[in-house]
Steps between C-alpha positions, in 0.01 A plus 500: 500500500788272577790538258612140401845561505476561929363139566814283461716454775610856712613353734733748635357883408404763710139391346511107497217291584458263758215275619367627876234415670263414197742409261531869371816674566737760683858543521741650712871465539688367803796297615550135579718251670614172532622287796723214335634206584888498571780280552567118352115473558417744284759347249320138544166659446592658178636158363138337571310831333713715256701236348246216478448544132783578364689232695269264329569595115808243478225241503426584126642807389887368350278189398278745268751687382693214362169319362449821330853474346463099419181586326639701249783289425465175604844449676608793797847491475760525830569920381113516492446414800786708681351787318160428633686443870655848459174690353353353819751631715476820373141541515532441850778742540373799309111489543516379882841625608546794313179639440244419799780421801682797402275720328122469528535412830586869636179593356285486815163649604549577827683133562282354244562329179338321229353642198189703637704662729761570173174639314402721815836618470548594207168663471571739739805643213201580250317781443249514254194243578591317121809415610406412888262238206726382378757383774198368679402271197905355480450444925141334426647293200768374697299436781263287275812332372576391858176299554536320144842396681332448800221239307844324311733509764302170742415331170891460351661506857316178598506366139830509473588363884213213417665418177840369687317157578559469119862418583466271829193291397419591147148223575363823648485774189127444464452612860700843465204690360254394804788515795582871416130553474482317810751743654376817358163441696694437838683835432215692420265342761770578763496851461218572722771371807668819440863576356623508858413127569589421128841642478640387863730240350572728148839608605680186599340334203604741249873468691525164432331554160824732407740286646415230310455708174868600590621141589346331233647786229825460634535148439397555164726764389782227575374258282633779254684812669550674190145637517612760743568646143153652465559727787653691272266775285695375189371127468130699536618730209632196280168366571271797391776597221493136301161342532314891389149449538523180712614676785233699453305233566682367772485832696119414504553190768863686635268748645315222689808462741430835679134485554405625859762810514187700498452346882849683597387820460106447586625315866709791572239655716478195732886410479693818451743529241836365689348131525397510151815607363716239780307233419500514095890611468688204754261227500199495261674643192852222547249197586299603176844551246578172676248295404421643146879462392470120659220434269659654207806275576280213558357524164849514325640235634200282437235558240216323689459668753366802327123378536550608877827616578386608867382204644829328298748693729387326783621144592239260440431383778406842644232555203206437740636758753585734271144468394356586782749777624425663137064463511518645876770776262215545277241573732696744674515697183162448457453609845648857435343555169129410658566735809647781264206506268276510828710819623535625163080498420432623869726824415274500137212483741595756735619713197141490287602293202324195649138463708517426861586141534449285805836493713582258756799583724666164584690649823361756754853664573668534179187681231733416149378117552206485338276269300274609200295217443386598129797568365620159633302271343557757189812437494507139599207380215762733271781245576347219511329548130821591359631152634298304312496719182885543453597144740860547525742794605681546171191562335391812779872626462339725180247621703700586837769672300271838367336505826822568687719680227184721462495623851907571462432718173230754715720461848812658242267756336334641850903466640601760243268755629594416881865528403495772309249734723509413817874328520618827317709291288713657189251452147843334349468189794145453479492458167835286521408289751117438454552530131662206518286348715196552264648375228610187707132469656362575162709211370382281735136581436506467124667164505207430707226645302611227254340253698154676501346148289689264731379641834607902541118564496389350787718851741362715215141342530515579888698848436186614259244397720627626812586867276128509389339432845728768681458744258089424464421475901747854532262659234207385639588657809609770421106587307345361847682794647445728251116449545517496837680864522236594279202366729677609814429735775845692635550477906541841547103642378370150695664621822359843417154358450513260773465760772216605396323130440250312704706205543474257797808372663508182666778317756784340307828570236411435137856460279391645147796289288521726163735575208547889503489695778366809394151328389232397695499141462150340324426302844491825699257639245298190496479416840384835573219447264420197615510540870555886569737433762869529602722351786653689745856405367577533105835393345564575097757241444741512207723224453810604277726302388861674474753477202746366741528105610436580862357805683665677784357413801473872558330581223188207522249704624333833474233649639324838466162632661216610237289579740378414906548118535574481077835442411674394187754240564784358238652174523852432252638195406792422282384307187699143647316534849150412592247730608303418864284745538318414790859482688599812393217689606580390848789762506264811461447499858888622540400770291144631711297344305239266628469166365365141584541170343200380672226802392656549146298436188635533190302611164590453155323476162550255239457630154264317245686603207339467159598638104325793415370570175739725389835325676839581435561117591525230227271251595727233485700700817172573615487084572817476601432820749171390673655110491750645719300740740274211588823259582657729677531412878260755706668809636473431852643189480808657356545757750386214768196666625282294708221384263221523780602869519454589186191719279464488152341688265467428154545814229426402145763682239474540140849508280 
């Protein structure tokens, strides 16, 4: 019987599951590879995608942090706010600079970042199946982190842009709510154009976005130059050191201010590290410290403008601009959040912690733009309902805060393994440098977990729910297969038996799609009850996917005879590209092997799956379970198998 302990997230062991053809899985190593974009294109593009959200957090996060302060005790003073200005600063600077530019970001999987590829990693380091657990549950909590960020990150981005009409026509506050609902469903609705047709204009946009940010900070830091004081680390340590447990507090809404550096290291597949790291040190980074020490200035050297120092900066008669420039801002980080959770739950998919979801691709010459229609009207209803239940971006700062300072605290932990066993580095500088860092991150979280009543459990919420239904649909699985095995008849004593059989064969190629190749799959069996015959041309088909990003092109396909005109055939995929099977059974012919599109049928069984009487399934995940096998998007449409082609045969199974 399955050992509980196996189900959760092995991603990366010599005995890791993987969903093939029937959802049931295989796994075998391999190699990928990336073509990415170069030059000052390839730096535009990563303004419009990597930096999208974090080049939108001066919109509220200096604004929070001083509310936070002002809320406490009535009156922020000017040395208040420089401290908050230089905590700010060196958020950026050590969490973004330090730690993901420099550090995090030479963790690749084969050119890949982000923190399924850290997990993968870092799994590979372990070796006893607890602790191979136990990394996979940080990965899997992070990961569920990401799409509470991913629900937040639309609703305060265009809350916070929508809110600037405040300041030009202040007539308009009652229409803030319904315009960024009003924009939310244009975002969300637009998805199904594709990110290519979306994101055409996101790199000059987001350039003039950080020019202004820079311009506009600039001519605030003259209003009081002095504030190039909190570039130094001691007006943060004055801070922390004299207000105690109030900067405690503050670090809560300080941590808003570098929200998206997740996105530098989880782009890094499509960007490459050198654009990343070009963009963020001598442009994104000095337009950012620009703006944030304007703001701070702004509010010293008048008082008023603290209920929206941002828009304040700017002259007014460029208020209405500015309000546009910063909703089409908004979107853009929107934009990259939506299409990261869409990559992000397609890798889940291809993985076996999620069922096989319907998958649009947007573009027929680049496969990463894609379009999951469920998850975005998931994530869109998400949004929108946390709109009108918190109504203003200071009030989702709580709950954006543990969402992103959560996913820093497990990217740190799985680091430390990385570092120390793959990276080979000394014991005394891991636990230096990432010792530091987990006490930073773990700072960052607590001062978060604070805000739990005031809007911190909305990413929890999402985090729990998305743990439960990984974990239950993995189990599940994994007692389909075990009962399966156990029913199962093994290919080598049907080939032996199959000589001496009766059977008919008739003209044609029938594709059997199934999960392990060394059973007979249930279709075979049952079509030869049913009908007695076989085709002239069988193919076994396993689909596997590989614990790399991308498979080498070499290593797609391979095929071995079982027997005259009977061969077994394996297709691999890396977990972030999309399996055609159909397409890639075209290049068997190079091999000997007969094979036409045209004559090819292709059986498969759909299990019935019910609770036995003596289950080792709760029957509360028994619900969840069989809710999720019947949602899931049919098998053949995931591998894109012509549906007039196909046979299926149902086989009932008792867990």
């Amino acid at each position: 019987m399955a050992d509980k302990d196996d189900i959760a997230l092995r991603s990366t062991s010599s005995d890791a599951s993987y969903p093939s053809a029937t959802g049931r899985p295989t796994v075998h190593p391999s190699e990928g590879h990336h073509a990415k974009p170069r030059g000052w294109g390839a730096l535009l593009a990563v303004l419009g995608v990597v930096y999208g959200d974090i080049g939108t957090s001066p919109l509220y996060a200096l604004q929070a942090s001083v509310r936070t302060v002002s809320g406490a005790t009535h009156k922020v003073m000017p040395s208040e706010i420089m401290g908050l200005a230089s905590l700010t600063f060196w958020a950026l600077f050590l969490v973004v600079t330090l730690k993901y530019v420099w550090l995090v970001m030479r963790a690749d999987h084969n050119g890949e970042g982000g923190i399924i590829a850290l997990t993968s990693l870092a799994q590979r380091v372990c070796h006893t199946k607890r602790t191979r657990y136990i990394v996979g549950m940080i990965g899997l909590i992070g990961t569920c982190l990401f799409f509470g960020d991913s629900v937040i990150t639309p609703a305060i981005s265009v809350l916070s842009a929508v809110e600037g009409v405040e300041i030009s026509v202040p007539a308009a506050k009652p229409f803030i709510i319904p315009a960024a609902v009003a924009v939310l469903v244009c975002l969300f609705a637009a998805q199904a154009l594709g990110t290519g047709k979306i994101g055409r204009a996101f790199g000059p946009v987001m350039l003039l976005w950080f020019l202004a940010l820079g311009i506009f900070g600039a001519r605030g830091i003259m209003l009081h130059p002095s504030i190039l004081w909190a570039l130094s680390p001691w007006a943060a340590f004055h801070f922390v050191a004299t207000h105690g447990l109030l900067s405690f507090f503050a670090l809560g809404t300080v941590v808003l201010s570098v929200t998206g550096a997740e996105a530098l290291y989880a782009d890094m597949g499509h960007f490459g590290r050198s654009p990343i790291r070009c963009a963020w040190l001598f442009f994104v980074l000095p337009c950012l410290t620009l703006n944030y020490l304007g703001q701070a200035a702004l509010m010293i050297h008048s008082p008023a403008t603290m209920a929206n120092p941002f828009y304040f900066l700017a002259p007014h008669w460029i208020q209405v601009p500015l309000l546009l420039l910063a909703t089409m801002a908004t979107v853009i980080a929107s934009q990259a959040g939506i299409s990261g959770s869409f990559s992000l739950c397609r890798q889940l998919v291809q993985l076996g912690y999620l069922p096989l979801m319907r998958i649009v691709h947007t573009n027929p010459y680049e496969e990463a733009q894609i379009y999951m229609p469920t998850l975005n009207w998931l994530l869109a209803s998400g949004a929108i309902l946390l709109v009108f239940t918190f109504r203003s971006s200071e009030a989702l700062a709580g709950a954006y805060g543990i969402a992103v300072t959560g996913t820093f605290l497990c990217t740190t932990i799985l680091s430390t393994l990385v570092f120390r066993r793959i990276f080979h580095w000394r014991p005394i500088m891991v636990d230096v440098v990432f010792g530091f860092y987990f006490l930073l991150d773990g700072t960052f979280f607590a001062a978060n977990i604070l805000k739990i009543p005031d809007g911190g459990w909305v990413p929890l919420t999402i985090a729990t729910g998305l743990v439960t239904i990984m974990t239950t649909w993995q189990y599940g699985q994994q007692l389909v297969r075990i009962r399966e095995r156990a029913d199962s008849v093994p290919m080598a004593s049907f080939l032996a038996r199959l000589t001496q059989s009766q059977t008919i064969h008739v003209p044609g190629i029938s594709v059997f799609l199934t999960a392990d190749p060394e059973l007979v799959p249930d279709a075979l069996l049952l079509n030869l009850r049913h009908n007695h015959i076989l085709h002239d041309h069988t193919l076994f088909v396993t689909v596997v996917t590989l614990e790399q990003p991308e498979a080498d092109p070499g290593q797609r396909l391979t095929v071995q005879e079982l027997a005259p005109h009977m061969h077994r055939v394996i297709l691999r995929y890396g977990f972030m590209e999309m399996p055609n099977v159909p397409l890639a059974l075209t290049q068997i012919t190079r091999l000997g092997v007969y094979f036409d599109p045209i004559q090819a049928s292709y059986f498969i069984s759909h299990d019935i799956v019910f609770r036995s009487q003596v289950s080792r399934i709760a029957l509360w995940r028994m619900w969840i379970f069989l809710f999720l096998l019947n949602n899931a998007t049919p098998v053949t449409e995931f591998f894109r198998v012509p549906p007039e082609r196909v046979v299926e045969f149902s086989v009932r199974i008792a867990i």
